[in-house]
N, C-alpha and C positions, 0 to 999 in steps of 0.2 A: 446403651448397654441393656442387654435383655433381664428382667426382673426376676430372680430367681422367687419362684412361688412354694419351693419344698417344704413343706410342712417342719415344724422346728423337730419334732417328735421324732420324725422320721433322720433328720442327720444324727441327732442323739443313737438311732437304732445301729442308723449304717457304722458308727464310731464304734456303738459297743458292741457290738452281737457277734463281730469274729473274734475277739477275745475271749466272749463267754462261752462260745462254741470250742476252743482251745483250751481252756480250762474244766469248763464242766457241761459238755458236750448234749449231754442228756437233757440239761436242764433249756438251753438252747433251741434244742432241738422240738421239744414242748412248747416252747416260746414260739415258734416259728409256726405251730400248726393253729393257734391263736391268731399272729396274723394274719396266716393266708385267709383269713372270714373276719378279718375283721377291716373296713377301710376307711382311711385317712381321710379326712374332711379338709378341701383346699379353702385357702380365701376364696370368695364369689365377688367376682369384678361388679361394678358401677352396673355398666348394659344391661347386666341378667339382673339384677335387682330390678334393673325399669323396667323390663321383659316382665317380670312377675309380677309387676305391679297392673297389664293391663289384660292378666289372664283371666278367664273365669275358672275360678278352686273346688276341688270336690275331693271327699274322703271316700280309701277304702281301707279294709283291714287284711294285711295280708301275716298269717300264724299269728294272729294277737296283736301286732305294731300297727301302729296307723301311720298310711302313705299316703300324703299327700299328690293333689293329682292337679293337671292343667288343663286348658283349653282355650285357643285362642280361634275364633273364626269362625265363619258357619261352612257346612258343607257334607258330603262325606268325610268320614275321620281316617285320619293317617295317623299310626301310631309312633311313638320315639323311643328307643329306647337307649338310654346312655349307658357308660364303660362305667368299671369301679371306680370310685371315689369320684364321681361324676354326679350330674345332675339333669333335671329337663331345660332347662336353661341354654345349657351349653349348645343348644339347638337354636338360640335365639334369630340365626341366620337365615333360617330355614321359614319361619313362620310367614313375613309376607309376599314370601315367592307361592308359597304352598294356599294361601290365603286366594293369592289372585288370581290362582290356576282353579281354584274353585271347592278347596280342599280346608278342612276342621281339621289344625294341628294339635295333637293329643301329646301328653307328656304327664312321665312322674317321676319324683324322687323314688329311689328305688328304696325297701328296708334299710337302714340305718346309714341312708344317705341323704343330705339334703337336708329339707325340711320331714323328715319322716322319721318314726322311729325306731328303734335300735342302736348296738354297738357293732353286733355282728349278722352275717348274712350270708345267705349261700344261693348256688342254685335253684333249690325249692321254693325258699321263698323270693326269688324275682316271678318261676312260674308262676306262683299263687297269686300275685299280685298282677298279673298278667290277665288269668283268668277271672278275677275280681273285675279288672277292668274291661274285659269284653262285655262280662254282665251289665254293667254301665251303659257301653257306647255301640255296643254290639260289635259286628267281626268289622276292623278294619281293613280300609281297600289296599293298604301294603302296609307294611312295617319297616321303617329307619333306624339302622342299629350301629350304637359305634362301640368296639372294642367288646368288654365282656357282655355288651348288652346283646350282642351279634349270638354270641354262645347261649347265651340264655334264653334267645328266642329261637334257635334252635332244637335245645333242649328240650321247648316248650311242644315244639312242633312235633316234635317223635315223640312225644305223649299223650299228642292227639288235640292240639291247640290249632284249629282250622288258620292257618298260613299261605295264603296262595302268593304274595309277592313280598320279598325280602332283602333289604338291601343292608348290605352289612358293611361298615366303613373299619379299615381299620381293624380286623376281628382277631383277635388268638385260634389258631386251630390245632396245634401240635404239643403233645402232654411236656414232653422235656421242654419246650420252650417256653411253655405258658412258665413251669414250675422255674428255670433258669430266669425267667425276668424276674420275679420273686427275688431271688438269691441273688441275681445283679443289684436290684434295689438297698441290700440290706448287708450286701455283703460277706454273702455266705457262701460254705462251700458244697461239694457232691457227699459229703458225709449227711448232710439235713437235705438235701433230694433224695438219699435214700430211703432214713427213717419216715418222709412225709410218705412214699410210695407205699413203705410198708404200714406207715401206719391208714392212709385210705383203705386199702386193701383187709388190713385186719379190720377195722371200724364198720366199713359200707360193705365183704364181700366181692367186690369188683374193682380192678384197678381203677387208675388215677384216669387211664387213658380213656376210657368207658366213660370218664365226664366231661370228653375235650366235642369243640365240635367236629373233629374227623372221624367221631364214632357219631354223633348224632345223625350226621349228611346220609351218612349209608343206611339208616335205618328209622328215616320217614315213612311216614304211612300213606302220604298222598305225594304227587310234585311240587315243589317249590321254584316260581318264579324268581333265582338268584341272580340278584347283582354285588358282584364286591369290588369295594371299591378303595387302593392302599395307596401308599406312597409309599416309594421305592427309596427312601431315603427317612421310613420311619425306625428309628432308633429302640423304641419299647416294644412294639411288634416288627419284626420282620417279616418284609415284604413274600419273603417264599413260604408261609403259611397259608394267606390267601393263594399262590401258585399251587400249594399245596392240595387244598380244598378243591379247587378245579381238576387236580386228577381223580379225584375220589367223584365230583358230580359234576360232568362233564357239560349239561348243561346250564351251568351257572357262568359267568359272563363276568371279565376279571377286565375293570380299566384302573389303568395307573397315572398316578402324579409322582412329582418330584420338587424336590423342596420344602413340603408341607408339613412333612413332622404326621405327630401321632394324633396330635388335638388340635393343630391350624387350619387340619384337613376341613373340619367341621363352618368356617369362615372364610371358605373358599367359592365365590361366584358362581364357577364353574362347576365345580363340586353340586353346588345346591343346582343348578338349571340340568345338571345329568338327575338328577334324583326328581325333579320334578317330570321331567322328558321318559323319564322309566315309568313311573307311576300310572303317569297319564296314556302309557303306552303306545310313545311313539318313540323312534328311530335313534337310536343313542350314539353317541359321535365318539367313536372306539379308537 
């Protein structure tokens, strides 16, 4: 029987949050913009604990929080970057294929994930922490992204964060879906999609959509080497996001699995030997 891992917090929210949205809708509704920046901290299995134990650690600061950061291997550096409520860990798969193709795996807890600190976090600060980390390691030879980390390096890249190759596993690209996986999570309805819409828009100025990555792809500053990489049978993100992404950047390069889910994708052989075969840029088995 598969372990359920959900956060105790989080069924507590899914129980109560369509009641309170029913009753006192506003207050709810508040509540909900709270979450969407603030994320859930899972158990960390045995593996990634060993995984951290044989990395080399370094600190940066990104808005004030100190993030903790990884490094396993010599070489040029590949960067990681992981989904919300996620971690560099979750990459532990990745590290001695990347190792032995001749490549320094790079990884960090992202602002108030992890080993790093905060409660909340957004956009800006995964870029900062981004840019923080070039300083460090200088520009890596691609970038590994699964889930929000995909958006955020994105993000990064249409504001001028030097990006030449990108692989995004798994990534949200579409504003109603991103915000509907939210409201699946927790159990809420199109009355708190609306007021989170208006309230982006009132707060930032610019819709919600403006911070998905189907606005960022259109409006890089240089080309981006895009690989995405989904499964067609992921339940958190759906699969016609990344299909999505490829009509908007045409050359970006969509291969799919099936079976893997949203986070087994990351544990998958196959998976890693396309990602190291992109990098290293040779011939990818489509």
């Amino acid at each position: 029987m598969k372990k359920d891992n959900t956060p105790p917090l989080l069924k507590i929210i899914r129980w109560v949050y369509p009641k309170v949205e029913t009753i006192a809708p506003s207050l709810a509704h508040r509540y909900f913009v709270k979450l969407f920046f603030t994320p859930l901290r899972y158990p960390v299995p045995d593996k990634e604990k060993k995984a951290e134990t044989f990395a080399e650690k370094f600190v940066i600061q990104a808005n004030g929080k100190r993030v903790q950061c990884y490094s396993w291997g010599k070489g040029k550096p590949v960067l990681f970057v992981h989904g919300w409520g996620g971690r560099a860990t979750q990459f532990r798969r990745f590290v001695k294929p990347f190792n032995a193709a001749g490549f320094k795996v790079v990884g960090f807890d992202g602002p108030a994930h992890g080993n790093s600190e905060g409660k909340t976090t957004s956009l800006l600060e995964f870029e900062e922490a981004l840019n923080e980390i070039y300083k460090q390691i200088g520009e890596p030879v691609a970038i590994i992204a699964h889930s929000f980390g995909g958006a955020a390096t994105l993000f990064s890249a249409k504001n001028g964060l030097p990006v030449s190759k990108l692989v995004n596993i798994a990534s949200p690209t579409i504003g109603d879906e991103i915000i509907n996986t939210y409201l699946t999570a927790i159990n809420g309805s199109g009355s708190t999609a609306k007021y989170f819409r208006d309230y982006v828009l009132k707060t930032q100025g610019r819709s919600f959509d403006e911070f998905t990555a189907s606005y960022f792809v259109k409006h890089l500053p240089r080309p981006v080497d895009l690989l995405l990489i989904h499964d067609e049978k992921d339940k958190e993100v759906h699969v016609k996001q990344a299909e999505h992404l490829v009509t908007l950047y045409p050359t970006a390069r969509l291969i799919k699995t099936s079976g893997l889910g949203h986070t087994r994708i990351l544990k998958d052989d196959q998976v890693i030997r396309q990602c190291v075969t992109f990098v290293r840029g040779e011939g990818l088995e489509v």
